[in-house]
N, C-alpha and C positions, 0 to 999 in steps of 0.2 A: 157476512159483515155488512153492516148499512150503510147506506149514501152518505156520503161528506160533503160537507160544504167547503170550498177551497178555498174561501176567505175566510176560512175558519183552524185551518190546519195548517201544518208548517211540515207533515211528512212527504207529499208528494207534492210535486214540481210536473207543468209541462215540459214534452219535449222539445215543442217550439213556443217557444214566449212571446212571438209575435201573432199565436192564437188564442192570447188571452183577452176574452170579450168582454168583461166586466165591464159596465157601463156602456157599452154601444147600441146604438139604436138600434130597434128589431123592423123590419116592414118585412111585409107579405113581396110575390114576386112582382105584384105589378108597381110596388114602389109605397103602396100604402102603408104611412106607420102603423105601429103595433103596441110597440111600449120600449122598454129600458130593461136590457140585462143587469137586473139584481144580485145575481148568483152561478156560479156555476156547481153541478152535482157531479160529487166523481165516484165510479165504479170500484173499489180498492182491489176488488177480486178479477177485474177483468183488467184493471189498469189503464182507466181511460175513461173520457170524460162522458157520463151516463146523458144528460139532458143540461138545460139549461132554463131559467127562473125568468120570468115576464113580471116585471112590475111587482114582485116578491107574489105572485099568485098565480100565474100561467106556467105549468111545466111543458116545455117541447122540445122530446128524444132529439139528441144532436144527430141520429139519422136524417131528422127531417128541416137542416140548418144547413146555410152556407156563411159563410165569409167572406165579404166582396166590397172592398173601398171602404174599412173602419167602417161598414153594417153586417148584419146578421140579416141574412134573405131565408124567409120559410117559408120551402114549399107549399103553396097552397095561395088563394084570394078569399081577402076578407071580405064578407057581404053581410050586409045588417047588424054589425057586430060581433062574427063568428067567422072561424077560420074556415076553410073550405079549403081539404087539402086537394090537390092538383089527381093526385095517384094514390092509393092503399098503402099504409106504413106497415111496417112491422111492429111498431110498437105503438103504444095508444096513449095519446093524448092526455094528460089528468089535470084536469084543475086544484092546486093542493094552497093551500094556508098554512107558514111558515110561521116560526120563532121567530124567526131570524130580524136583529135590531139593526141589520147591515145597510142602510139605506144609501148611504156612501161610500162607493168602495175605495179601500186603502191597500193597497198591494203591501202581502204580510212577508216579512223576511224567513225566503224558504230553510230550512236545512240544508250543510254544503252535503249531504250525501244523500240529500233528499231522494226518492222515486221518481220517475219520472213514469206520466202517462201520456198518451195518445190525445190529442186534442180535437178539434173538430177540421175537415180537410174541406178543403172548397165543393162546390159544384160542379160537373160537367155542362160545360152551354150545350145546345142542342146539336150543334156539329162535332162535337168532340166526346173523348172516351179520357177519364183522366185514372190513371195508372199508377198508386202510390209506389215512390221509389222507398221502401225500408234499410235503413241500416244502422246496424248496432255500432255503438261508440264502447270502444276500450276504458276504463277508466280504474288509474292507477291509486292506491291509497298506502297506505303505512298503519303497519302497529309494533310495538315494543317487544318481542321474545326473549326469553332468558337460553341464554346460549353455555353456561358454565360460569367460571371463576375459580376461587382459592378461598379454603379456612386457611384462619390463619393462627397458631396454637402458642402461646407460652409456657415453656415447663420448666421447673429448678431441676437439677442432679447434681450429685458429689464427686468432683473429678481431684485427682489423686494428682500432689504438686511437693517438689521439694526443691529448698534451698539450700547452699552450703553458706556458717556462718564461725568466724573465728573466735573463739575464746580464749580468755587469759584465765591462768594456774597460778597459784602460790605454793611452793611449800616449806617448809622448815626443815634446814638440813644441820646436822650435829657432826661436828668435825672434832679429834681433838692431836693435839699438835705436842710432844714431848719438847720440852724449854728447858732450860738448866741456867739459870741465872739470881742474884741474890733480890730479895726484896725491899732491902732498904728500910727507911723510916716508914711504915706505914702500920698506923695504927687500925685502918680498919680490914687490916688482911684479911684478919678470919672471923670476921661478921656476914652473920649466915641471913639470907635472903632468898626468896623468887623472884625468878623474872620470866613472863608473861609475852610470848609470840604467837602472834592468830596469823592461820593460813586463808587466805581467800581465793575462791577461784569463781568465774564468770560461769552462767548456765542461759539456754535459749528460754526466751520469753515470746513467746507466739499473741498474735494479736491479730485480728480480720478487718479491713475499710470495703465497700464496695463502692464499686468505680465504673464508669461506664464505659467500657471500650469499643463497642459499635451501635450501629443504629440500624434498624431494618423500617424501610419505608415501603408504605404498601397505598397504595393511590390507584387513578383510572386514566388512561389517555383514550384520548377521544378521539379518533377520524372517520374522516368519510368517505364513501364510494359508490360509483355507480354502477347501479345495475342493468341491462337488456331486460326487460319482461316481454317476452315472446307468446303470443295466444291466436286465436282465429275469432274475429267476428264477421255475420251475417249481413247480406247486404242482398237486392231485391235487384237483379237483371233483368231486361226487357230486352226481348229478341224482335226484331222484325223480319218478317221472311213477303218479299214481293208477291204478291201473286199476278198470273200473267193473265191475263184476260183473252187475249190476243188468242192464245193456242185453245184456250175452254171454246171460243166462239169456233173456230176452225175443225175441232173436234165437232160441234154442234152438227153443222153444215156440211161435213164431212158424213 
């Protein structure tokens, strides 16, 4: 993968943001300026910041940089217009010519899950040994998983229902009754006729309404809970063990 420009990217984040030099003055170690951090170049594959950009044309490996009072000290004395490093690097020096229209830097808004790389670590003075303390930070995040649920199905069927219902009968009944008595003046005794009686009786008449008799409600309740995430991270001990001097000398003379 190639160098990034970190004013250019928004996937990686330092670890400490109080090592970011963009625009800080560069001098050599005995105090002589040098120029203006243009840029920083990060390593994606190593995760950590590869060199650093001089006046958008000096590349110099952040091996050979410190960080000391808001400046940037590099190893080495400038004489006649060229750097003169102090001791042999590791890595070599390049003078390169950028794209880059960054002439003023503007601190870009990282991503919250951004990477985080390794920045540049101060200097050792000459009496001292400095000893980076590492250590990994935990960092908690969320995503959404599907855990189950419920179909939910509608079906008809014919369920088998009866009522009881009373009806009314009619019928015609024929009686006849032996009488023994005279008729008198009546002229229309024996004038012959019909007469006409209907039987009626009542029968079920079936009819269907649908009607709603329950309701099933099917929704989501929502809570919350906390969780313990329990894990191990990495962290950089420094032991010191005295040495006596006292007894090496005494063995010496001994």
């Amino acid at each position: 993968m190639a160098i990034l420009y970190y004013s250019q990217q928004d996937e990686f984040d330092l670890v400490n943001t109080g090592q970011d030099c963009m625009g800080w003055s560069v001098v050599d170690q005995a105090g002589t300026p040098i120029g203006t951090v243009t840029e920083m170049l990060i390593d994606p594959d190593a995760e950590m910041v590869d060199s650093i950009l001089v006046d958008r044309k000096k590349r110099i490996p952040a091996g050979d940089i410190a960080l000391r009072d808001g400046r940037v000290v590099v190893r080495g004395i400038m004489q006649d217009g060229n750097l003169e490093m102090t001791e042999s690097t590791t890595t070599t020096n390049t003078t390169t010519t950028t794209d880059t229209e960054n002439q003023n830097y503007t601190a870009m808004q990282r991503e919250a899950n951004a990477r985080h790389v390794s920045g540049v670590t101060r200097e050792a003075s000459e009496n001292e040994v400095v000893l980076p303390i590492v250590e990994e930070q935990l960092r908690i995040g969320k995503r959404t998983v599907e855990r189950g649920g419920v179909n939910v199905r509608t079906t008809s069927q014919e369920v088998p229902v009866q009522e009881t219902v009373n009806l009314r009968e009619e019928n015609v009944t024929v009686e006849r009754r032996p009488v023994d008595r005279a008729v008198g003046n009546a002229p229309d005794a024996f004038r012959e006729g019909t007469i006409e009686i209907t039987e009626t009786a009542e029968v079920p008449v079936v009819s269907k309404e649908a009607r709603v008799v329950e309701e099933v409600v099917v929704g989501k309740e929502v809570t919350e809970r906390q969780e313990t995430v329990r894990d191990t991270v990495k962290r950089t001990e420094v032991e010191v063990d005295e040495v006596n001097q006292t007894d090496n000398r005494n063995r010496q003379n001994g």
